[in-house]
N, C-alpha and C positions, 0 to 999 in steps of 0.2 A: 394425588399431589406428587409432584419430581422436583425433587431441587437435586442440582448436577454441579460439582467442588468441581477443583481442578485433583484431591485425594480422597473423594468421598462423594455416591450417591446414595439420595434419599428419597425412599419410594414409599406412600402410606396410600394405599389403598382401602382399607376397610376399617379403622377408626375413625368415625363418622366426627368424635371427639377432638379430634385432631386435623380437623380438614381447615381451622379457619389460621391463618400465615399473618402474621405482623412481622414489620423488624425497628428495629429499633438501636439507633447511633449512639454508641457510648464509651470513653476512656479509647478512641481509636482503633476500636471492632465494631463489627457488624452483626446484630443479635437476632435470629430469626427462631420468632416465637412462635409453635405450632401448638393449635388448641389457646384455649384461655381460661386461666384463673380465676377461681368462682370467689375466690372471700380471703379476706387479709386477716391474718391471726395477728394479735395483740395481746402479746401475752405477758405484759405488766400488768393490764386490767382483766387479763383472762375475759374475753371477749372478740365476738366474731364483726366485720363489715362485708356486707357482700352487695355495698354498691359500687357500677362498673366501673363508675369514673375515680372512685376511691383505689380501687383495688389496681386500677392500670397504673395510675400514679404511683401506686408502691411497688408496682413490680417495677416500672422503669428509675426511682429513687433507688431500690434495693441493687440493681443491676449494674448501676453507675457506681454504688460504693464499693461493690465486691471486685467489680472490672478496676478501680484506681487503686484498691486495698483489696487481696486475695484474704487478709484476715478476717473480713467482713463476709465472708460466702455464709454466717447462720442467718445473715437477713435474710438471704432468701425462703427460709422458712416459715417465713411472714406470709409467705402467698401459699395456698392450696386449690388442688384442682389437678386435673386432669390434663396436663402441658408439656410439652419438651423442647429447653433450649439450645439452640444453635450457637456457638460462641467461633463469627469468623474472624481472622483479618488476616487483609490483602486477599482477599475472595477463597482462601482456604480457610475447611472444617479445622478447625482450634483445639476444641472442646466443644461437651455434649451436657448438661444439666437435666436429670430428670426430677420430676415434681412427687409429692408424695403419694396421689393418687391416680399413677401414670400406669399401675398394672403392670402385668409383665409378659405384656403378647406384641412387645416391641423387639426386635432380634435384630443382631450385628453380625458380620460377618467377614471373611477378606475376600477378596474376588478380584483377579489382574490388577494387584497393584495397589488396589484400591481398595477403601472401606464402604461397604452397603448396610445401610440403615433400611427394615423395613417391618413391616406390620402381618406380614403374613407367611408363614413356613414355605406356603410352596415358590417362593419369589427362590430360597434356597434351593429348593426341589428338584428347579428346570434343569435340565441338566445332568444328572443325579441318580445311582438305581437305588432306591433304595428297598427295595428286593433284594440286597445285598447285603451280607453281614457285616461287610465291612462298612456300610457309612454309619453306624449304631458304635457309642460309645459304651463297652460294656459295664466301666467304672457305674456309671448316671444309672443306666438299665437298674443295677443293684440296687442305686439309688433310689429308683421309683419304687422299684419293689417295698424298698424298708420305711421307704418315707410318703410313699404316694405322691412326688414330684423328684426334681432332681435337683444338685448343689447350688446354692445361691449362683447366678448367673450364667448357669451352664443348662443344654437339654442333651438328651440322650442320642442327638444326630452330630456326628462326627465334624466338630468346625463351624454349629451352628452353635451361639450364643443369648442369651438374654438381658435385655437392659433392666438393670434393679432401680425400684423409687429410692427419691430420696439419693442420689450420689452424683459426684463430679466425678465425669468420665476424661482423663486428658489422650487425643489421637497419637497412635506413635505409629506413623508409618501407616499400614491399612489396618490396627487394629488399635483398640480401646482399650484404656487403663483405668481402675475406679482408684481415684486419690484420695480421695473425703467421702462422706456422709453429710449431707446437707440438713443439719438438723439443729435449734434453737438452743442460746447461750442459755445458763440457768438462769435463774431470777437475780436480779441484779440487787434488790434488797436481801437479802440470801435467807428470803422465807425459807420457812419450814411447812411442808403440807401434810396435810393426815387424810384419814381414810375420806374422812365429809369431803373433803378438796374433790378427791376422787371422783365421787360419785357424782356430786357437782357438776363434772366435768359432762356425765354423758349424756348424750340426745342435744347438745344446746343448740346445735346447726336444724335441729328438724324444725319444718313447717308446721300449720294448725292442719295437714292431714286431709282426710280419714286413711287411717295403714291399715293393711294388714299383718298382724303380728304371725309370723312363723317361733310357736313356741313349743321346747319340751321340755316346760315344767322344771327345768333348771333355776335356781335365785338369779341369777343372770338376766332371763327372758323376765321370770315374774315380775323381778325389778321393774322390767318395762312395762309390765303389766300395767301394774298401781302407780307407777309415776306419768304417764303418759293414758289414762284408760280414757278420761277423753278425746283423745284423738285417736284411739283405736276401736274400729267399728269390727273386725272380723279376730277371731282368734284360728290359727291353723295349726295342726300338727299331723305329723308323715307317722304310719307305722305299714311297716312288710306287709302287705296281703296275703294269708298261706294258698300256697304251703309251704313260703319260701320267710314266714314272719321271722320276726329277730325278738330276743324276749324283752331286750333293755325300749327300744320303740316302742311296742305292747302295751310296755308298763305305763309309760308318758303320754300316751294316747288314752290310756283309763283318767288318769291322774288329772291329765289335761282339760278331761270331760269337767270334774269337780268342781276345778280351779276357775273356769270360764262359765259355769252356769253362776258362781258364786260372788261373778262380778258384774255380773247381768251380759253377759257379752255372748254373742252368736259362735256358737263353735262347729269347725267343717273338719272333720278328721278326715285325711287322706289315706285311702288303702294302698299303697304302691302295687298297683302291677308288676309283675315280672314276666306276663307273659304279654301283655300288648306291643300289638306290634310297632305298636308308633316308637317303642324304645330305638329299635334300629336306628330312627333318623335322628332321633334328641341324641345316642351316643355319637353319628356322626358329626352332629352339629357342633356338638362340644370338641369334638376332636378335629374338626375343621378348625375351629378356632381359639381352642388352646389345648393343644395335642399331648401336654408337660404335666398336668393335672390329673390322677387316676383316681376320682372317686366316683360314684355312684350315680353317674349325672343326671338318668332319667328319673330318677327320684324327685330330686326339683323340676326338674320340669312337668312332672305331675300336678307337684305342689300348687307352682306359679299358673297351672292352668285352673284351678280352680279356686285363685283369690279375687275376692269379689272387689278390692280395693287399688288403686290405678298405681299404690305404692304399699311396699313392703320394709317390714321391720324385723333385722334381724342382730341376735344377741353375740353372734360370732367372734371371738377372740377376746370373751370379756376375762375367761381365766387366765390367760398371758397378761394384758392389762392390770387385772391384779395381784398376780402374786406368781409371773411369769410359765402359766400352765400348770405350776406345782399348788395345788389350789383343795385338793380334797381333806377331808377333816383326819388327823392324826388323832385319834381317842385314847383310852386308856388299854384298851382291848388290843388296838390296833401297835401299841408297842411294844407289846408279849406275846403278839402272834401275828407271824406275816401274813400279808394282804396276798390274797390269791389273786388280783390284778397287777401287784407288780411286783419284779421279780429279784428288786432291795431286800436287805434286812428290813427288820424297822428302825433302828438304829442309826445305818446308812441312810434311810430317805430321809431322817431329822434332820443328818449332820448335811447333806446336801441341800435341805432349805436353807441351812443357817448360812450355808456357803453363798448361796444367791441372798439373801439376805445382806449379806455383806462385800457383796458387789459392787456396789455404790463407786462408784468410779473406775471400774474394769473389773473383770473376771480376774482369779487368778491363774498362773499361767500352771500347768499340768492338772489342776482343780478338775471336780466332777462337773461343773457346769460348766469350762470349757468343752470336756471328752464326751458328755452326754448330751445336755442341753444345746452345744452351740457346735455339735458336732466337728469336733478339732478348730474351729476357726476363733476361738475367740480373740486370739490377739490380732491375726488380721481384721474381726470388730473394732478391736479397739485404736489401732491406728487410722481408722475410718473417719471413725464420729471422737478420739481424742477423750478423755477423761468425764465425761460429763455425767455424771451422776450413773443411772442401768442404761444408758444410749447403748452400749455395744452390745446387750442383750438383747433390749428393742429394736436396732436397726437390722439384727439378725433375723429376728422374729418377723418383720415387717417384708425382709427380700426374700423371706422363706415361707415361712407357715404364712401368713398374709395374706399373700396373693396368690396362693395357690390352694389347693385342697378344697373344704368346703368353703373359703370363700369365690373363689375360683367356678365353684358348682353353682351359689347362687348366684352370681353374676353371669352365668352362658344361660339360667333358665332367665334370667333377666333382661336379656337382649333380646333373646328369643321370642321371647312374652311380649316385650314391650312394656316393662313395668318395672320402673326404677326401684331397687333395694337398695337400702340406708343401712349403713352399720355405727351404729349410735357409739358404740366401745371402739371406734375405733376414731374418733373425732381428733383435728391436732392439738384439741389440747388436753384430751385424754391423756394422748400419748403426751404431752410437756407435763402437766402434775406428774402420770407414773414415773416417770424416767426422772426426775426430783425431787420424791418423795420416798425417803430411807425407810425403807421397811422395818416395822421396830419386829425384834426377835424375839419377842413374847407371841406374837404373832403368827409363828412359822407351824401349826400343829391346827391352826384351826381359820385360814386366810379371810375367808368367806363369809368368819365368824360375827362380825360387825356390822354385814348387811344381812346375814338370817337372824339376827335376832330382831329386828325389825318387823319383820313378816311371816304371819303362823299361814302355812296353807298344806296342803295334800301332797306329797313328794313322792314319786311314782316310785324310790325306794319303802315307801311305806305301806305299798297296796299286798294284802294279803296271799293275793292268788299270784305264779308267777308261771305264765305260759311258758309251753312249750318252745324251743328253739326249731326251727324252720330247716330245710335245705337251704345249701349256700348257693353263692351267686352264680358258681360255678359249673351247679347244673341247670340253671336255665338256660330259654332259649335263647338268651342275648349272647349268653357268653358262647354258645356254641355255634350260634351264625357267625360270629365275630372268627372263630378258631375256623370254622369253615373256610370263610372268607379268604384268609391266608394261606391255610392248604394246600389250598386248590391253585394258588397264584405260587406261592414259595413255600414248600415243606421243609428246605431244608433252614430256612430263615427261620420259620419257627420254630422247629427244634431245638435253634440256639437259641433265640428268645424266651422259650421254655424253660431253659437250663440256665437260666441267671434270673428271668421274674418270675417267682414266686406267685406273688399276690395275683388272684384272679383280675380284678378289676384294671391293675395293670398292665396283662397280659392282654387284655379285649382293648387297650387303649393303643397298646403298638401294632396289634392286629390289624386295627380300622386304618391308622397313621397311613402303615404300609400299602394296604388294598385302596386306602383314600388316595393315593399318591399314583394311583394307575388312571383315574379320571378324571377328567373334567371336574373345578369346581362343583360349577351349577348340575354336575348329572350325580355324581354320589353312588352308593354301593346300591340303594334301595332302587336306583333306577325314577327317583321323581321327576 
């Protein structure tokens, strides 16, 4: 698809999601709706519609009140799906609206004058060495390394950008501004929600199924276990194959075994290869099409190759939804002696739940969950999304950890496969209870505490035996074809890429980017 401004073109090639063009007249602009809106949230009666004619009508009702009143933009939170609008008039790019579950493999850029909208890194590329150190942003590079993606809206190619869900872009000249956060007023009865609301909240969007559950044994997944075991026909879980095993996988691959014979449920533990070859083309695949992500991607695509089920279910992001990632049990032990995982007092990781705890309408400003959790940006959150209950935490979480990382991983095994995964925690009205529901501060020592008590099962912390740790990623043969790769094309590029990324997984990600950027799409490193 080309739609051509007189200050802005827009090129979508490869979201297949986004191929279908409406537009739509309103308040004296012209709205060009790419992709469409699966279901209208209703979030007075907490409740989903996901018929067409319903959900068009609210997007074109929502569109007309936000275009006559800019005060009205959290209507459009009422729509969800996979969309991005166009806001012209007099035949120039206005503004840019993305939708909540728009991903983040859409990029902006300037280019003569002009602003380019487009769906695919190498449209940037043309043009371009990037064999060169210089088009690599070394800030982001850092970035990846510590975070395994890069800063809300930014990637590590110099002048290449990301569109985040969820916000109002306004065009100034050839580039983009994010003004707001598009995200839902509080409850207008000014309920109060508790943990039930919560949980409530997840899976309400799924079908009657049959899934495959991708599970490790976390309350998380279990939850889905037991609340959803009718419609779960296959139970799955990843652990390392040695001699590269991991001990924490190991453990939730035993654990996993118990949990799933004990619910009568077929269980397929996957042994991750590290030496198949087919990794070569599942890492390019991912890095063909989301370059920004550096986690472990042939892993899922292992997974997804042997789910017996046409959809996938997974628990992803359920600990930010609860209790904003800060979610492990504080015991009595654990406040007399620090935790060998993290590297607070115990003290400090109290006074920092209480601190998110009490966030309830912005972070405070030089606070730990500004400088740690929202990594320097919280108050640019909060002039986003505006006072709304945890929105500036959420809407962080959502342009960050979100859509990249392991969600990021199972959604490239998911295209690849051809089998839709659902993330039940992360539904819009998950996200509306969390984001209005004050966490009470009795709570901050043990978050999880209210859904494990619920449910006795086998927690792969509790298995006796605890395997040995494996070789890292770093000396297999991915990561070393991957280092090859580059080399041999630029040594001295890697050198510098070496010396700011750290993390392996990151460094075989820029390798590929780079050595991918010398071929052809459709030929690739592996030559298929």
């Amino acid at each position: 698809m080309l739609l051509e401004f007189p200050n802005a073109r827009i090129e979508l090639s490869r979201r297949e999601d986004l191929r279908h063009h409406g537009l739509i007249e309103a308040a004296g602009r012209q709205v060009h709706v790419l992709g469409r809106p699966g279901w209208r949230v209703d979030y007075g009666r907490l409740d989903y519609d996901d018929e067409p004619g319903s959900v068009e009508s609210a997007l074109e009702e929502a569109l007309a009140a936000w275009l006559a009143d800019p005060a009205r933009l959290p209507d459009l939170a009422a729509l969800s799906g996979a969309f991005l609008l166009l806001v012209c008039r007099d035949g120039a790019l206005e503004r840019v609206v993305t939708s909540d579950e728009l991903g983040n493999t859409v990029y902006w850029w300037s280019q003569g004058g002009r602003l380019v909208i487009s769906d695919t890194w190498r449209d940037f590329a043309q043009g371009r060495d990037l064999l060169a150190w210089e088009a690599y942003d070394p800030e982001q590079l850092a970035w990846l390394s510590r975070k395994k993606t890069c800063a809300p809206g930014r990637t590590y190619l110099r002048g290449l950008n990301r569109l985040s869900v969820g916000t109002l872009y306004q065009v100034e000249g050839a580039a983009l501004r994010a003004s707001a956060a598009v995200c839902p007023d509080p409850p207008a009865d000014g309920r109060d929600f508790t943990w039930d609301d919560l949980y409530a909240m997840v899976g309400r969007r799924l079908g009657s199924g049959p899934y495959t559950l991708c599970y490790s044994t976390g309350i998380d997944s279990h939850y889905l276990l037991m609340r959803y075991a009718k419609r779960i026909e296959q139970v799955l879980t990843i652990y390392m194959a040695a001699p590269y095993q991991d001990q924490e996988r190991s453990l939730e691959a035993g654990a996993a075994l118990i949990n799933a014979v004990a619910q009568g449920k077929p269980y397929t533990p996957v042994g991750v290869d590290y030496t198949d070859p087919m990794n070569r083309a599942y890492l390019e695949d991912a890095v063909e099409h989301d370059p920004f992500a550096a986690h472990s991607s042939f892993s899922m695509y292992q997974a997804f190759a042997q789910a017996s089920c046409g959809q996938i279910l997974s628990g992803q992001n359920a600990d930010t939804m609860q209790f904003f990632a800060l979610t492990s049990r504080i015991g009595p032990r654990e406040l007399v002696m620090k935790s060998p995982v993290s590297p607070q007092p115990p003290l400090t990781r109290v006074a920092y739940r209480l601190e998110a705890a009490r966030s309830f309408g912005g972070p405070q400003p030089g606070g730990m969950v500004n400088s740690r959790m929202l990594c320097g940006l919280g108050q640019r959150m909060l002039a986003l999304t505006g006072p709304r209950g945890y929105w500036p935490i959420l809407h962080f979480k959502r342009i960050h950890n979100m859509t990249t990382g392991n969600t990021a991983l199972f959604r490239n095994a998911s295209r690849y496969w051809g089998k839709p995964v659902l993330f039940p925690y992360l539904e819009p009205l998950v996200f509306y209870v969390s984001a209005y529901f004050r966490r009470p501060l009795g709570d901050v020592l043990n978050p999880k505490g209210h859904l494990k008590r619920q449910y006795h099962y086998l927690r792969h912390s509790q298995s006796p035996l605890a395997p040995p740790q494996g070789k890292p990623f770093s000396q297999s043969p991915l990561f070393t074809w991957a280092a090859g790769c580059l080399e041999g094309l630029a040594p001295e590029l890697k050198r510098r890429v070496d010396a700011v990324v750290s993390e392996p997984m990151g460094r075989s990600v820029v390798y590929c980017l780079a050595a991918l950027a010398q071929q052809r799409p459709q030929a690739g490193l592996t030559g298929r």
